[in-house]
N, C-alpha and C positions, 0 to 999 in steps of 0.2 A: 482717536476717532479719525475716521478718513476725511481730510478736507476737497476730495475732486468733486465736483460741479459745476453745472454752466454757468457762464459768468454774464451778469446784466449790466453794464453801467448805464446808470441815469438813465433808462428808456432806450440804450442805445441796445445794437447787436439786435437789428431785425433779421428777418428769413435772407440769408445770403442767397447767388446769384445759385449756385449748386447746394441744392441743400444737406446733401447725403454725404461731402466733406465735413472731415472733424479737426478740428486744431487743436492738439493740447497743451499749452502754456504753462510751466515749471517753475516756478519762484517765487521763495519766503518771502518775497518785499512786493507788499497789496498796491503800493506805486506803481512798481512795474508792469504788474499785471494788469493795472489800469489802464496805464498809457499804451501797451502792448491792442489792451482790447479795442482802444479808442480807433490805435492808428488801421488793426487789423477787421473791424465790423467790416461786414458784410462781403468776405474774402470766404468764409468758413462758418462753421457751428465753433463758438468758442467754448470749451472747455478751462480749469487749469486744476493745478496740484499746487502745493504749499511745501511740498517734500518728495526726495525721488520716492520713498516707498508706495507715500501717496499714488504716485502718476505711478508708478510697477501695477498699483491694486487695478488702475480706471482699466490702465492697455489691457490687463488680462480679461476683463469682462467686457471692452469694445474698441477694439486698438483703429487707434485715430489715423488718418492720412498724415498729418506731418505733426512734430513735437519740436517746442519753441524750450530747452533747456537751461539753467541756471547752472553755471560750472561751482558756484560754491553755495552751499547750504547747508542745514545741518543734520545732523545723520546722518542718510545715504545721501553721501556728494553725488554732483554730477555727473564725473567720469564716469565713476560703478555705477550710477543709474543708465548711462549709455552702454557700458560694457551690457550688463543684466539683459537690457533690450536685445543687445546684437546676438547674445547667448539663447537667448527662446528663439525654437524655429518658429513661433506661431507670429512674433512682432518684430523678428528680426528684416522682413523689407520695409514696415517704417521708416520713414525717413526725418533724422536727427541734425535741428541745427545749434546751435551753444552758440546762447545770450549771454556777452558776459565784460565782466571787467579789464581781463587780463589780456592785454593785447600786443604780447610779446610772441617773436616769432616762434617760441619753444613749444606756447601754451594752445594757440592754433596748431603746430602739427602734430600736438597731443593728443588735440581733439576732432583731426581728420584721421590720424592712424588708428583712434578706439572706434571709428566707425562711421563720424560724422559728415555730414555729408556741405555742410558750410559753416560759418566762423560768423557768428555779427556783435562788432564790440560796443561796448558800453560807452559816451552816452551813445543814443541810439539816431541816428539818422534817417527820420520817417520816409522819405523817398526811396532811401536803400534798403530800409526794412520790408517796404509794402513791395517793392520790386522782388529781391529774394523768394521773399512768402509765394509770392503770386508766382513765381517761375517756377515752385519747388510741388506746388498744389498741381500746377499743369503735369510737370512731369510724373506727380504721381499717380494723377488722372489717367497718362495715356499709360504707362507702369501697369497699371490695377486693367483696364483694357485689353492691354499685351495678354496679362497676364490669362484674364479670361478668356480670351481668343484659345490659348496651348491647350488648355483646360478643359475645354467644353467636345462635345462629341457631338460631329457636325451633321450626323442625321436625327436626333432626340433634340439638342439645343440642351441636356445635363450633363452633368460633369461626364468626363471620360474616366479610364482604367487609371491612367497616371495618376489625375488629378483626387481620385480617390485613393489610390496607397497615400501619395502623399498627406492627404487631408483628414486620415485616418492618423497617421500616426501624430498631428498636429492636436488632433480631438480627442486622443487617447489621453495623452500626456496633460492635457485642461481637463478632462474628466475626473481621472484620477485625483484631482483636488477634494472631489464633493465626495469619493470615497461607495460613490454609488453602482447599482448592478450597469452593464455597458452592455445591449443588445444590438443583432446585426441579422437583418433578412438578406437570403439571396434568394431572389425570383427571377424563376422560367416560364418562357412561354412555351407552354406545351407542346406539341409536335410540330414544331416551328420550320422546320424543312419540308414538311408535307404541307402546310399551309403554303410554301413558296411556290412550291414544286405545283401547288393547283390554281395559286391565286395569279401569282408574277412574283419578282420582283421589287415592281413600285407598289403593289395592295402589301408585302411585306413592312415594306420600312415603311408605310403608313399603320401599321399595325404596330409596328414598335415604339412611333410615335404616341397615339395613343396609349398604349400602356406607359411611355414615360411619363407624359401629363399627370397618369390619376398618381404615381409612383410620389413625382416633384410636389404634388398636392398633396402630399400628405405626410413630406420632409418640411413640416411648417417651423418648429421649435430652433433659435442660438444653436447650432454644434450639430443638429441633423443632418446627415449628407449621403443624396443620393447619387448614383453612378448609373452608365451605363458600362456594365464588367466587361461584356464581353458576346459580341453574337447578339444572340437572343436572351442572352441572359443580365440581370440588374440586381444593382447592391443598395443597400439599405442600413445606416450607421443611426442609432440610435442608442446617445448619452443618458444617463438618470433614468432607463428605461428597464421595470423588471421585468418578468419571464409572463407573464399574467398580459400584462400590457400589450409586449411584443407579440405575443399571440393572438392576441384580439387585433391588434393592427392588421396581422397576416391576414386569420380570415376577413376583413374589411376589405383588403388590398383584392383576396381572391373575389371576392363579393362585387365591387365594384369595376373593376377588368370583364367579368362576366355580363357587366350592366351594361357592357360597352355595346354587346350584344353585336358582333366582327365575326358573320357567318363563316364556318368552319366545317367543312363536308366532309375533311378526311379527318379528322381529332378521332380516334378512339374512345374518349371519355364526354364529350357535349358536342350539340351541333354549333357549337359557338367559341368563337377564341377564352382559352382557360389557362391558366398558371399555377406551377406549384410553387411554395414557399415552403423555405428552410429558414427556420430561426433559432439563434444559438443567441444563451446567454450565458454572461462570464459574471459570478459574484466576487467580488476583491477581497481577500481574506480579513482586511479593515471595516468593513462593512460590517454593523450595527458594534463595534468595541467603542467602550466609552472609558476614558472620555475619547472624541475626534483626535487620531494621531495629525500633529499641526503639519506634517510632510511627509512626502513618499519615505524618505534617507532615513525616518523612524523606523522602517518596518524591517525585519529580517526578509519579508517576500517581495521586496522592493525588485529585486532585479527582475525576476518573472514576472511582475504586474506591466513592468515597462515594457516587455516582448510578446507577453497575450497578446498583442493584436495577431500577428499570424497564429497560434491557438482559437483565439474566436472566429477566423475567418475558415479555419480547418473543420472547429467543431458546424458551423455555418453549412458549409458543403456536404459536410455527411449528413446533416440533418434534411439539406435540399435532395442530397439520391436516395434519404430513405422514402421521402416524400413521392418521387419520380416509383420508386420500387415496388412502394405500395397502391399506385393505382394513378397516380398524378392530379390534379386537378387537388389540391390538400395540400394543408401546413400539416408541419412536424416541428416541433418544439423541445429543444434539447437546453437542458439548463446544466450548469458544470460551475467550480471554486476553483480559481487561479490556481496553481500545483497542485491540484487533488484530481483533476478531472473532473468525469460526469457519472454521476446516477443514472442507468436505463431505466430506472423505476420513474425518472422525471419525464422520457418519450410520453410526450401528446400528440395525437393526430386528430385532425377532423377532414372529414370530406366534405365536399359541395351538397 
């Protein structure tokens, strides 16, 4: 049974100064982790593990800003639990420091060449430990900052192109755990060059604005991630989400864009800014087989499942120009099986 949870000592570990950092603390001995919590309240949200598997489970379902490691324990040691982290792109910028005994000069640059990012030896020196901490929390602060700055697309304030390939293939590879359907809208703004071409310019990227709003409002769920793709055009990554679902989001998505009610004089299809939606969904050939295969590396369709993401994003697009084809302002809803393709008998469309 998994032992990570937040850790309370005696009344201590009130609401730290930033509440949204997480600390997670690795080691078999409830000493440590005591004294660890005592000297670190209110630096962070303290989490800990009692084993690396443990701490492997917490990072994949909410990966912490820094992790406090035990180099020996039993089962998964230390090292491998730091290698395992540097190995997942989703937790590999975590930043790893090793708490430990061994403090010969072999055993630190063992555990800065597997990844680590500092060395704090055993017994523990609460001024050097609370300094560290706090310099390692800073930089991971302006780190995760950096990071959303490169990220974000600087007319909407949602993610850009990059930041969704990226983030795509990060949400694939955690998806693929639960073995569930993976859907993906791509929404257009309807004749979005003739809106420019009558409004401006700036009534443009205030129109794109607004569509990004209802767009990011409605990427509420872990692992939903929306983009701005391209232009006028937006993506929509939706994990554990089947074909039924996806589709009813879509027309929501068209339904509410329309509410914006972003008078529209040259649109061919409403006097009002409209969007088509394309939605593609991918079934994972593991999907309802029982018992649950415990890993990808069981499946013979393992390598295909890892590269559908460009497959979903393909079937995604045709399903938006069938939408465009057939009159605009309308989803189109394309379902398909990892190496099987799609059934045209699954095309749904609805119009406004």
């Amino acid at each position: 049974m998994s032992q990570t949870r937040t850790l309370v000592v005696d009344g201590l570990n009130p609401e730290p100064a930033d509440p949204v950092q997480r600390l997670l603390v690795v080691d078999d001995d409830p000493s440590m982790v005591r004294l660890l919590s005592r000297l670190l309240t209110g630096m962070a949200r303290i989490h800990f593990a009692t084993s690396g598997e443990d701490a492997l489970l917490q990072m994949r379902q909410n990966p912490p800003d820094l992790v406090l490691l035990d180099a020996e324990m039993p089962g998964l040691g230390g090292y491998e639990t730091c290698r395992q982290i540097k190995a997942d792109p989703a937790l590999a910028h975590v930043p790893v420091i090793f708490v430990t005994a061994h403090t010969d000069t072999a055993s630190e640059t063992h555990a800065l060449t597997i990844g680590a990012v500092d060395f704090i030896p055993k017994p523990l020196n609460p001024p050097v430990v609370q300094a560290r901490v706090r310099t390692h929390l800073a930089l991971k602060r302006q780190s995760d900052e950096l990071r959303r700055l490169t990220a974000t697309d600087a007319l909407t304030g949602i993610a850009n192109r990059r930041a969704f390939d990226d983030g795509l293939q990060l949400e694939w590879r955690r998806a693929l755990r639960s073995h569930a359907p993976l859907s993906l809208l791509m929404v257009d703004v309807d004749y979005f060059k003739r809106f420019n071409d009558t409004y401006g310019h700036p009534a443009g990227d205030a129109c794109l604005r607004a569509v990004a709003r209802v767009l990011a409002g409605t990427a509420r769920r872990a692992g939903d991630l929306v983009a701005r793709y391209g232009g006028e055009e937006f993506a929509l990554f939706l994990p554990a989400t089947n074909a039924s679902d996806a589709f009813r989001l879509g027309e929501s998505l068209c339904q509410s864009v329309a509410a914006l009610a972003i008078p529209h004089a040259a649109s061919a299809v409403a006097a009002h800014v409209t969007v088509s939606v394309g939605v593609a969904t991918l079934v994972l050939p593991c999907d309802g087989v029982e018992p649950p295969r415990a890993a990808c590396h069981d499946c013979d369709q393992s390598a295909r499942c890892l590269a559908a993401p460009q497959a979903l994003l393909a079937l995604a697009d045709e399903a938006l120009y069938a939408a465009k084809a057939a009159g605009r302002a309308r989803v189109v809803n394309r379902v398909g099986t990892v190496g099987q393709g799609y059934d045209a008998d699954s095309v749904i469309e609805s119009g406004d």
